[in-house]
C-alpha positions, 0 to 999 in steps of 0.5 A: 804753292797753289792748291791745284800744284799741291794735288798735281804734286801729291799725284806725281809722288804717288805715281812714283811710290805707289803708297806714301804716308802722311808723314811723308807728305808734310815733309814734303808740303809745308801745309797742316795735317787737316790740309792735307787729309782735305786734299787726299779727301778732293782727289779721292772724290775726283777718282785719282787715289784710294785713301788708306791707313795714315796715307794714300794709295795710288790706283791701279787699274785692272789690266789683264797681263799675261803670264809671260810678261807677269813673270819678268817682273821683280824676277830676283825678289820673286826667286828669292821669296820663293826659296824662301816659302820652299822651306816652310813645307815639312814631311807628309803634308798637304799643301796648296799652290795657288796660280802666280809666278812667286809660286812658281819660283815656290814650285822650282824649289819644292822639297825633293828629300821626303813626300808630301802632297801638292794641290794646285788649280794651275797646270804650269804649276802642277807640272814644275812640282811633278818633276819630283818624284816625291811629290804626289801632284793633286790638279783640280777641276775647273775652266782653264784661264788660260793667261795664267794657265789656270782652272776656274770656276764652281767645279774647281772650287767644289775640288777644294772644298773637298780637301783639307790642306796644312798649309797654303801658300798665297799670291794676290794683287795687293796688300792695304792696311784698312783693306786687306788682301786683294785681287784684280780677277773675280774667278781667281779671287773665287779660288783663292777665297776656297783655298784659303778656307781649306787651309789651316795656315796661310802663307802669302808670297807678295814681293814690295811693288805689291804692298799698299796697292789695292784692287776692288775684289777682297780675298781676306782681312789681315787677320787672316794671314799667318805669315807674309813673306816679302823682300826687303823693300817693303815700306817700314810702316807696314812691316811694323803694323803688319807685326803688330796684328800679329803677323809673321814678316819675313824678309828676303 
């Protein structure tokens, strides 16, 4: 195989998985390991793939999508993800929502047995959690972005540095292994940096299509997350290194 039907090869699989290893292309192309660093190497300087942890990523170009189209995507993993985040919240705690359709799957299914409290940036959320009379519904200030339905801005993040939750519970765009947590929207990114550093747990809601992809603005190290919540398709050799920083991976 040519060199340049190699680097077309290498692109066409990404293009299909997203995220492979380099375990996964020697079982593909009968070339060394070196070889094939160089080629992921030329590509990457050619703006075609984002080298990461033992493997590649494949690019994803920031696109604004709309809300209503966000939410038809991995719908069944995103209920059950959830259901699944619903469960962590316990008696007269203070939690936050960030914006998203996994959260609003969370928000479906809040607890309706005891009180606690929500703080959320984002109306539709703030809406679906005060159907339940239970939950004391705190909205903060800010610029509405309104493709996501949510508030932005220095007002916004001001609110939240003003209020200590136990819990909160995170969407992003991706998730890499040398690059963290990240985001496709600089003012979203700007709330989620303040929520996280107003809470003491972080609980990030991501189902697989989002693992190993990585967007230019960074939310967080690893380290920082306490425990991720995903479907049952995320590639194995994130779940173990995920484990091994020490992070809770939850599995629906």
């Amino acid at each position: 195989m040519l060199v340049a039907e190699r680097h077309a090869k290498i692109l066409e699989v990404l293009e299909e998985k997203n995220a492979v290893t380099l375990d996964e292309f020697k079982k593909i192309f009968s070339v060394s390991e070196s070889t094939l660093r160089n080629d992921l190497r030329t590509l990457e300087e050619l703006n075609k793939l984002h080298r990461s942890h033992g493997g590649a990523l494949k690019i994803v170009k920031d696109i604004e999508v709309p809300y209503s189209q966000r939410s038809l995507s991995n719908h069944q993993e995103k209920e059950r993800i959830g259901r699944e985040a619903a469960k962590r919240i316990i008696p007269f705690e203070t939690v936050y929502l960030d914006a998203g359709t996994t959260i609003m799957e969370l928000a479906k299914s809040l607890p309706s047995d005891f009180e606690f409290n929500v703080v959320t940036s984002a109306l539709n959320i703030a809406t679906m959690s005060s159907k339940n009379s239970n939950i004391s519904v705190h909205v903060t200030g800010g610029l509405l972005r309104p493709t996501l339905h949510e508030l932005v801005g220095p007002k916004c993040i001001q609110s939240i540095k003003e209020i200590r939750a136990q819990k909160l519970f995170l969407c992003a765009s991706g998730l890499d292994l040398d690059r963290g947590v990240t985001e496709n929207h600089i003012f979203s990114a700007e709330v989620k940096k303040a929520m996280i550093d107003s809470s003491e747990q972080v609980i990030l809601l991501l189902d697989s299509s989002k693992i190993g992809k990585y967007f230019f603005t960074n939310l967080a190290p690893l380290q920082r997350v306490d425990v991720l919540i995903t479907d049952v398709n995320i590639p194995e050799h994130y779940d173990r290194s995920l484990q091994e920083l020490g992070i809770e991976v939850v599995k629906v």
